[in-house]
N, C-alpha and C positions, 0 to 999 in steps of 0.2 A: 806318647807311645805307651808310656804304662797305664795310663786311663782309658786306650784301644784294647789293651790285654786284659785289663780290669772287664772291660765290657765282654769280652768275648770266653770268661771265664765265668761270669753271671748268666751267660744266655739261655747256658742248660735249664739252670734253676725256673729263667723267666718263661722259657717255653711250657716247663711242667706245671708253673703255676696256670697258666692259660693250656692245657693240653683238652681242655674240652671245646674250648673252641677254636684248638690247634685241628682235635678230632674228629667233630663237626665241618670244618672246611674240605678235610680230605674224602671223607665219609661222601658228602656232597657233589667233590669231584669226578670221583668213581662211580656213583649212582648216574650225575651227568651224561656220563661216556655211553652206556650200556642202553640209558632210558629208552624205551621205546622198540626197540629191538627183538627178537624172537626169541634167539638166545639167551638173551638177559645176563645173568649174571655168567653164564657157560665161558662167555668170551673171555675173560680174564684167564682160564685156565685152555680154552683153543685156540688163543694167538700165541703163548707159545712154543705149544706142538705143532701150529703148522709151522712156524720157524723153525722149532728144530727140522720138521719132516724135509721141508724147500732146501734149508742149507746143507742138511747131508745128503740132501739128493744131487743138488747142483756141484757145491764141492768136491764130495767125494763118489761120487757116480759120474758123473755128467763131464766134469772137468779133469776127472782123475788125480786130485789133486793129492803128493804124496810127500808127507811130514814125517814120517817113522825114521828111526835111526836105530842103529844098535842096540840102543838103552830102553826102546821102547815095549812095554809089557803087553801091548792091544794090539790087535787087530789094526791093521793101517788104517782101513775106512771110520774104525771109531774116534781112533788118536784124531783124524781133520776135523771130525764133529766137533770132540771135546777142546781141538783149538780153536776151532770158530766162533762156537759157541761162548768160550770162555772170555773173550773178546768184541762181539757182538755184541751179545744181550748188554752187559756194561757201557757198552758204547753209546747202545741205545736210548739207555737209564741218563746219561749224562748229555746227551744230545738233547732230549728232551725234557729234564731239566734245565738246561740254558736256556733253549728256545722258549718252552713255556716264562721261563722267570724274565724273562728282559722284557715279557707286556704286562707283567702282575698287576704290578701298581697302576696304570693306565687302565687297563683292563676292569680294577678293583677303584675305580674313583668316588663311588658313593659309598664306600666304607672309609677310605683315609676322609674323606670329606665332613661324613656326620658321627660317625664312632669312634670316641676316646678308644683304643687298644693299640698296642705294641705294633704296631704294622709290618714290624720284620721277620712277623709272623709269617706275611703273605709269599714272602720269596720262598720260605722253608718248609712251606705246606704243600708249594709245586712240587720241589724234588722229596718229598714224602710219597706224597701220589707217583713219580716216576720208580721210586726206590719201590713201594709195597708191589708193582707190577714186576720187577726186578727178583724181587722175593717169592710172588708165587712161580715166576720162569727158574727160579734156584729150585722150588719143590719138587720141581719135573726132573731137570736136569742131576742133582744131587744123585736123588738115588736110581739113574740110570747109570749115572758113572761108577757106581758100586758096583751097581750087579755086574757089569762091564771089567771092570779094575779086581774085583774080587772072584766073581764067578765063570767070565768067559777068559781069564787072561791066563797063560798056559805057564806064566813063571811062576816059579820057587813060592812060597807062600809068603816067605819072609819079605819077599822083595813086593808082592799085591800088599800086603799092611803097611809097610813102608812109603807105598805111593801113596794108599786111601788114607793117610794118615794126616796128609798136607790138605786136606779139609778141615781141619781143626783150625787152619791158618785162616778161615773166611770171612771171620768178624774184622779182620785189619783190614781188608782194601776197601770192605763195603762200610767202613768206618770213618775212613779215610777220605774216598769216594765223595760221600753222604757232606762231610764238613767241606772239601774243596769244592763240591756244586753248589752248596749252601754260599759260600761264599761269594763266588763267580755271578749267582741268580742276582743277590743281594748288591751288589758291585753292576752288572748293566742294566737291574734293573732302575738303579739311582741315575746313572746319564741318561736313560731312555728316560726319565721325566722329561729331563730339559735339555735333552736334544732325540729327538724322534726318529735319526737317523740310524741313530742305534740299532734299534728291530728292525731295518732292512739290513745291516753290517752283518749280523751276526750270523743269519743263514746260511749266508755266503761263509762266514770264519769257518761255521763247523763243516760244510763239505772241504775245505783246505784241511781243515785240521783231519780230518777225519783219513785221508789218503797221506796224513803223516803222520799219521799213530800205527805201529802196526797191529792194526784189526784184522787185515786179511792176510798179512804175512808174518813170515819167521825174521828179525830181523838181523838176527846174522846170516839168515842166507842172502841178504844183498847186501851185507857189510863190508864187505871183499871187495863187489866191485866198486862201491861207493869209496871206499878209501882211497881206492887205483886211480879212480877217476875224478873223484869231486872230494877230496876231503873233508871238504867246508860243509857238505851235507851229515856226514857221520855227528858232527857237535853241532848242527839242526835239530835233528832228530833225538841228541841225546839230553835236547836243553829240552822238550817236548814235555810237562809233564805225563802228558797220557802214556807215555812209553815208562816211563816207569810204572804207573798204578798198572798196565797194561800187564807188566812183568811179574807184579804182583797177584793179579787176579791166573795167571797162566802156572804162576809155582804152583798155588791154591787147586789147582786143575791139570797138577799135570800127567802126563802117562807116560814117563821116563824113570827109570832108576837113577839114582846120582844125581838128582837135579841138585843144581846150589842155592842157597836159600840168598835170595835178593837184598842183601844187607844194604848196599848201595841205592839198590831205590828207594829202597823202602825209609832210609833216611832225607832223602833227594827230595819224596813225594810227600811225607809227614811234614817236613818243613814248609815246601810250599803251602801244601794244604792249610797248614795253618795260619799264615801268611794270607796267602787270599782270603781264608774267613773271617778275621782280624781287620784286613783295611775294607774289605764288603762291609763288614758291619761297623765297623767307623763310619764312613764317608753314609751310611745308609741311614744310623742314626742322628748324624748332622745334617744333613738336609731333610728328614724329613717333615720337620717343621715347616718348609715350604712345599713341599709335595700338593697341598690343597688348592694352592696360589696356581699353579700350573698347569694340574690335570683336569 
């Protein structure tokens, strides 16, 4: 255990010492994606405005969907954007770091094969590329929520700095995030060597998980009747860690006065997080001295 923690408080250092060809892999990824294309490099920053454009049109046009309460300082239609969104895009980041990391190694078989390098490199350069896209959807979304929260919202002033303020909070969940994806990649991507079932499992995990995070709802407004009816789902859903990071990323974004700062997840979700990055990179750096044998 303490030579699992030992490693997982070296990794920082081993990644910077290799961040050129940490930088290089990503650099690569993203040119990959676009190559070829009309666009080019555009897409990165029009996938996602048309996301924003589709989900608050569906959301809050199309489906009327209404989240405002009392405390809210926006416009109703903005408040479902800036819930959906804050939920969404994150989702997105971590769905597709899973997915992508549980075939890295498979995938990358002629570099564990013939080049000496850190290979745990390869899990954590997936959710790099997930996260940098994550970051330019935060460039958009950030300062719409400003002009929105500070400019369009009709309360007190006191109470618009007060809300935009809970963006200072951003670097914790996308920090947090970043180490429990890291982990997670690292952790299926080691049984998807030596058992291939894995990358058909996991597709299927994340649409399950994905309708038991709440990404598309409040989840106290179905806490009531969940408790009435099914208790056993309320501590489901609360053992969930995406429901925490969830709660975190929606403080970070919210458009209520009096929100209360997430102490409970935020401890809930730091531990596991850590936890998952810890036995991922255990269990990843002991096998993969066989990884060659296999892939």
């Amino acid at each position: 255990m303490i030579s699992a923690l030992a490693q997982a408080f070296r990794f920082p250092s081993v990644a910077y010492l290799h961040k050129d060809v940490l930088g290089a892999f990503v650099r690569r990824e993203l040119k990959a994606r676009y190559q070829g294309s009309l666009l080019g490099r555009l897409w990165p920053v029009l996938q996602p405005l048309l996301q924003f454009a589709v989900f608050g049109f569906v959301f809050a046009v199309v489906l009327g969907v209404q989240l405002a309460t009392a405390n809210s300082i926006v416009p109703s239609q903005w408040g479902v954007v800036f819930f959906m969104l804050s939920g969404i895009v994150p989702w997105i980041t971590f769905a597709e770091s899973t997915q992508r990391g549980v075939q890295v190694v498979v995938e990358n078989a002629n570099l564990i094969k013939k080049i000496a390098f850190p290979s745990e490199l390869l899990p954590t350069q997936v959710v790099l590329v997930a996260t940098v896209q994550q970051l330019i959807a935060f460039a958009l979304l950030v300062p719409t929520y400003l002009i929105v929260v500070l400019a369009v919202s009709g309360a007190p002033m006191a109470d618009r700095l007060s809300v935009a303020s809970h963006l200072a909070f951003l670097p914790v969940p996308l920090l947090l995030q970043f180490v429990f994806a890291t982990g997670l990649a690292m952790l299926t991507a080691s049984f998807n060597v030596f058992v291939r079932d894995v990358g058909n499992v996991v597709p299927l995990a994340l649409i399950i998980w994905q309708f038991l995070s709440p990404v598309f709802y409040r989840f106290e407004l179905v806490e009531n009747g969940l408790a009435n009816n099914a208790p056993w789902a309320v501590s489901v859903l609360h053992a969930n860690p995406l429901y925490h990071l969830l709660l975190l990323w929606r403080y970070a974004f919210c458009f209520e006065r009096d929100v209360a700062f997430p102490q409970a997840s935020l401890l809930t979700f730091g531990i596991t997080a850590i936890a998952v990055f810890v036995l991922g990179l255990s269990l990843f750096r002991r096998w993969k001295g066989l990884f060659a044998d296999e892939v």
